[in-house]
PAVO-202895 format. One record per residue: x, y, z of N, C-alpha, C in turn. Coordinates in steps of 0.1 Angstrom, whole numbers, plus 5000, padded with zeros to 4 digits. Last residue first. Layout:
<rs>
R   nu   nv   nw  cau  cav  caw   cu   cv   cw
R    X    Y    Z    X    Y    Z    X    Y    Z
...
</rs>
This chain:
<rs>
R   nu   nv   nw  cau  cav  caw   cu   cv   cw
R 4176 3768 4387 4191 3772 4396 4185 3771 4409
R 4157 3770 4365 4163 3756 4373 4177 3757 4386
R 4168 3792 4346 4151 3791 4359 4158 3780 4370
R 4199 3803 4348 4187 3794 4342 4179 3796 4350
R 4214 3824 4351 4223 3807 4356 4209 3801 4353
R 4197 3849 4343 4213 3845 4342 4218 3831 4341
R 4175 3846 4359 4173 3846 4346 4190 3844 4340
R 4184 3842 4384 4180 3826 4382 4178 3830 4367
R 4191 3862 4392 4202 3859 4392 4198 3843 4381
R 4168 3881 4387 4183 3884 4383 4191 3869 4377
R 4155 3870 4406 4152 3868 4394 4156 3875 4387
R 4170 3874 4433 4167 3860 4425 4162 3861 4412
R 4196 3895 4436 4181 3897 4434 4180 3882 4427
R 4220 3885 4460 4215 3894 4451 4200 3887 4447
R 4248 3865 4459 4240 3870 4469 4232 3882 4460
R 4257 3832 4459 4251 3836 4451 4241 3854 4454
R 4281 3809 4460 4271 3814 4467 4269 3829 4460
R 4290 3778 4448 4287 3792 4442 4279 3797 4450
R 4315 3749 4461 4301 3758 4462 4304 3770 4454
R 4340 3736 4445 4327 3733 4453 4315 3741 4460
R 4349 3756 4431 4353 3741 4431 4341 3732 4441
R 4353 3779 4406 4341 3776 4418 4341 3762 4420
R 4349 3793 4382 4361 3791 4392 4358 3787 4404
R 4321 3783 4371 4337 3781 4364 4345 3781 4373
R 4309 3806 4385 4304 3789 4383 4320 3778 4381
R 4325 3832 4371 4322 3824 4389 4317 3810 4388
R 4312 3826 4350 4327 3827 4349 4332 3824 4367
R 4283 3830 4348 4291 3819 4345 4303 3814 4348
R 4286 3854 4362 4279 3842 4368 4285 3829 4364
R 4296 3877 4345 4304 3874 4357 4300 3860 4365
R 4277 3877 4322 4294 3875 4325 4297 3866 4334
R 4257 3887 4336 4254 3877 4325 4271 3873 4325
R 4268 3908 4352 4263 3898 4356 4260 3889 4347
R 4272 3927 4326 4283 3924 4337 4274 3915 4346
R 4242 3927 4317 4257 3921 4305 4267 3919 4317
R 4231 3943 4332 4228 3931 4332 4238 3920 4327
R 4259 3965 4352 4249 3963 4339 4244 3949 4342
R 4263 3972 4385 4266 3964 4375 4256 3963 4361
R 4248 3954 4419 4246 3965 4407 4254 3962 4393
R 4256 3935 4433 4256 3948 4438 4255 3957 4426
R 4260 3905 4437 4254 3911 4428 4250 3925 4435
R 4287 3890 4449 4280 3904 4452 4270 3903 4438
R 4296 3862 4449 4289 3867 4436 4279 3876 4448
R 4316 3834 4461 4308 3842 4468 4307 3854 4456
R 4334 3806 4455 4329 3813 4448 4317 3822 4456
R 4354 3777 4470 4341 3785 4471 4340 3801 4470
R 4377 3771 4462 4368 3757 4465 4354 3764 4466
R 4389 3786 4430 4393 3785 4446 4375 3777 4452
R 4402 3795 4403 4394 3787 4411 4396 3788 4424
R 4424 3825 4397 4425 3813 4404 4413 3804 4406
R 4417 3854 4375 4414 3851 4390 4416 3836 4393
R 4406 3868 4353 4423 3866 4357 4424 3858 4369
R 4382 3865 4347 4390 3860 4340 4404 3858 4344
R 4371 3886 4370 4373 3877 4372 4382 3861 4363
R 4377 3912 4366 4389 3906 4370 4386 3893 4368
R 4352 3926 4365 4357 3924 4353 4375 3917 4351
R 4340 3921 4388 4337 3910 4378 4343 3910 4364
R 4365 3925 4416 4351 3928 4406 4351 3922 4395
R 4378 3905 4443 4377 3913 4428 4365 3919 4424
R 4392 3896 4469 4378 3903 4464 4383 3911 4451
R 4398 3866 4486 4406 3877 4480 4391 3880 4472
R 4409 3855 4522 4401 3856 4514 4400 3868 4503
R 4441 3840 4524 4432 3849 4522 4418 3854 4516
R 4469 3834 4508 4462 3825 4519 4453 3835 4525
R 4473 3833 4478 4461 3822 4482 4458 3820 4497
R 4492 3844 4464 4499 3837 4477 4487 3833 4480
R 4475 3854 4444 4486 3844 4441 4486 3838 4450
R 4466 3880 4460 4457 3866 4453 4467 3852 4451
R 4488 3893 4466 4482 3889 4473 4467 3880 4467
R 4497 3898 4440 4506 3888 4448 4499 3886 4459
R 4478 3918 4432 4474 3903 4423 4484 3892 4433
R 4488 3935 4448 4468 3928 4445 4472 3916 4439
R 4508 3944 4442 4511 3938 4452 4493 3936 4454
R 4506 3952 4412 4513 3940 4413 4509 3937 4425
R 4485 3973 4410 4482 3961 4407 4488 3951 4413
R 4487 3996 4438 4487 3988 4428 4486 3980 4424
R 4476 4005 4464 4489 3997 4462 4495 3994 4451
R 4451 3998 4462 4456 4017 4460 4470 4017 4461
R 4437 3980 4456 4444 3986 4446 4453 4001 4446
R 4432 3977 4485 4446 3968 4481 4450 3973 4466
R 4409 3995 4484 4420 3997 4491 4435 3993 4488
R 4394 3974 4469 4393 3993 4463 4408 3997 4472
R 4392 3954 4480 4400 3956 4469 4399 3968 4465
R 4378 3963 4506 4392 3959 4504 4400 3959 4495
R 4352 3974 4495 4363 3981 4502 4378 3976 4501
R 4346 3958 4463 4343 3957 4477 4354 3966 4487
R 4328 3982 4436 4342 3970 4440 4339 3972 4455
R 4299 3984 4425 4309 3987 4432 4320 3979 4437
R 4287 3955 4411 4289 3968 4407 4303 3973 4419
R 4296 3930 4412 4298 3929 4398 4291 3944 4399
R 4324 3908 4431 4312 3920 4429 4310 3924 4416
R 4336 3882 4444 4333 3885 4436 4320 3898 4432
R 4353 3861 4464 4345 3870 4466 4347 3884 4452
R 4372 3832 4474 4370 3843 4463 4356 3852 4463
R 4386 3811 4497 4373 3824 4491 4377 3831 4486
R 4405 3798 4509 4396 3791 4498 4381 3797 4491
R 4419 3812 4525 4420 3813 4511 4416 3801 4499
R 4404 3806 4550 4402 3821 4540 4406 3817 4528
R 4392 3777 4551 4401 3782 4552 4401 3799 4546
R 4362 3771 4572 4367 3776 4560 4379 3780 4560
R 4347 3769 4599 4361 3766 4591 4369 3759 4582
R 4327 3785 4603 4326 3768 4599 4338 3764 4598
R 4336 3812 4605 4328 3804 4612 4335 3790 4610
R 4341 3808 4572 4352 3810 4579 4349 3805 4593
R 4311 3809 4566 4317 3801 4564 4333 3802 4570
R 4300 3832 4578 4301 3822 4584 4304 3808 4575
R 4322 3857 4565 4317 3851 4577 4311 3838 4581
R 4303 3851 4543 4320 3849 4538 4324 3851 4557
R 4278 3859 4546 4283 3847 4536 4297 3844 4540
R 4285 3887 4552 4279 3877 4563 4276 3862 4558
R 4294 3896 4522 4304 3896 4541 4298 3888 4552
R 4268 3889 4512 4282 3881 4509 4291 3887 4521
R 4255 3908 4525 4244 3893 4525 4260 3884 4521
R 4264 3932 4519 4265 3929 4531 4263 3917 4533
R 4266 3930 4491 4278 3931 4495 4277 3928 4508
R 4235 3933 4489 4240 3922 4482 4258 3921 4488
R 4222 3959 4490 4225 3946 4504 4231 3939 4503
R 4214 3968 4469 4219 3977 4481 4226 3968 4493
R 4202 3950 4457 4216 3952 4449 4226 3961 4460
R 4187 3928 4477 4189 3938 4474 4200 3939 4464
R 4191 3893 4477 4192 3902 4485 4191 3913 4477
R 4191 3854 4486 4183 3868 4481 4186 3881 4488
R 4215 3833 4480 4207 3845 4490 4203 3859 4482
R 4215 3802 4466 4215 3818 4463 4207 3825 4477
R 4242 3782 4459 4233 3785 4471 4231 3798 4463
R 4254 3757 4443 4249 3766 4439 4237 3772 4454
R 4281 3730 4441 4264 3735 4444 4266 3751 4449
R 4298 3723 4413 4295 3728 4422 4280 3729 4427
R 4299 3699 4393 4293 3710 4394 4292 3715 4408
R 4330 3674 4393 4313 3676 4397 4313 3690 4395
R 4342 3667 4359 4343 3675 4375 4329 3677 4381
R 4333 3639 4344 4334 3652 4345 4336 3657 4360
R 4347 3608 4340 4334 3617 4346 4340 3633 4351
R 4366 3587 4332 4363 3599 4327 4352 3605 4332
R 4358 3567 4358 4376 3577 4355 4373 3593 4345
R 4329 3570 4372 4343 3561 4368 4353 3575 4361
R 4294 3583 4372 4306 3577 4378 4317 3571 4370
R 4290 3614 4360 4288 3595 4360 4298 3591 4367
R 4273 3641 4383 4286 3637 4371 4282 3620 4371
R 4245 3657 4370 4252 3647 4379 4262 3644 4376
R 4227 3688 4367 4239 3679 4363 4243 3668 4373
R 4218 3701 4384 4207 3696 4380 4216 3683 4368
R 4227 3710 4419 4226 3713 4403 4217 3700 4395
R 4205 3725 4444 4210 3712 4441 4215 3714 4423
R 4200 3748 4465 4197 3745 4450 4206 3734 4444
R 4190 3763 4494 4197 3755 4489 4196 3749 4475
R 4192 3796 4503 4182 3786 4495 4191 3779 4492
R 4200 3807 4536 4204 3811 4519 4193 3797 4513
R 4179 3826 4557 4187 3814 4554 4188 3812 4539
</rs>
């Protein structure tokens, strides 16, 4: 069962108050595992129903089959299938800069330098409107997004 981690920011209440911080779930998992612990992330929240294209799915070693496949189309008809939003869409961490917010952020930590996860966490946090799920080694991930995560 994923860990629930409450952020540690509150927003204030009234007109100017900051966007809330998403909440931050991490599943512990292998770097070997970490793509399977986010497919069965990204399952049962669809389960729940989740709309697909309010998932972004994010790896920061191996790119995830799908996007390895949708690039074999090329860039343009990848990126028009992110655009059109109605799907769950899978990048690797070095796309993430180009990538849309979307209400819930899923983070393969599947290998990847430390520097490509030092990246890719905050920049997920960032596009991430209401939850960061988080799949990979905890003291990885909590030395990255702080102890307090």
């Amino acid at each position: 069962m994923p860990a629930q981690r409450a952020s540690h920011t509150a927003a204030k209440p009234g007109p100017s108050a900051p966007a809330a911080t998403p909440q931050i779930q991490l599943i512990p998992a292998s770097a070997e595992g970490a793509l399977d612990a986010a497919e069965e992330a990204v399952d049962l929240l669809l389960e729940s129903g989740r709309a697909p294209g309010d998932v972004l799915v994010i790896t920061t070693g191996e790119s995830h089959p799908w996007a390895a496949h949708e690039l074999s189309f090329g860039e343009a008809a990848y990126w028009a299938q992110h655009d059109a939003g109605d799907d769950v869409f899978y990048a690797d961490a070095s796309a993430v800069g180009r990538a849309a917010a979307r209400p819930v952020v899923v983070v393969a930590v599947n290998g990847g330098t430390g520097s490509v996860t030092a990246q890719a966490l905050p920049q997920a946090l960032g596009r991430a409107g209401a939850l960061l799920i988080v799949c990979g080694d905890p003291q990885t991930i909590n030395s990255v997004l702080g102890a307090g995560v």
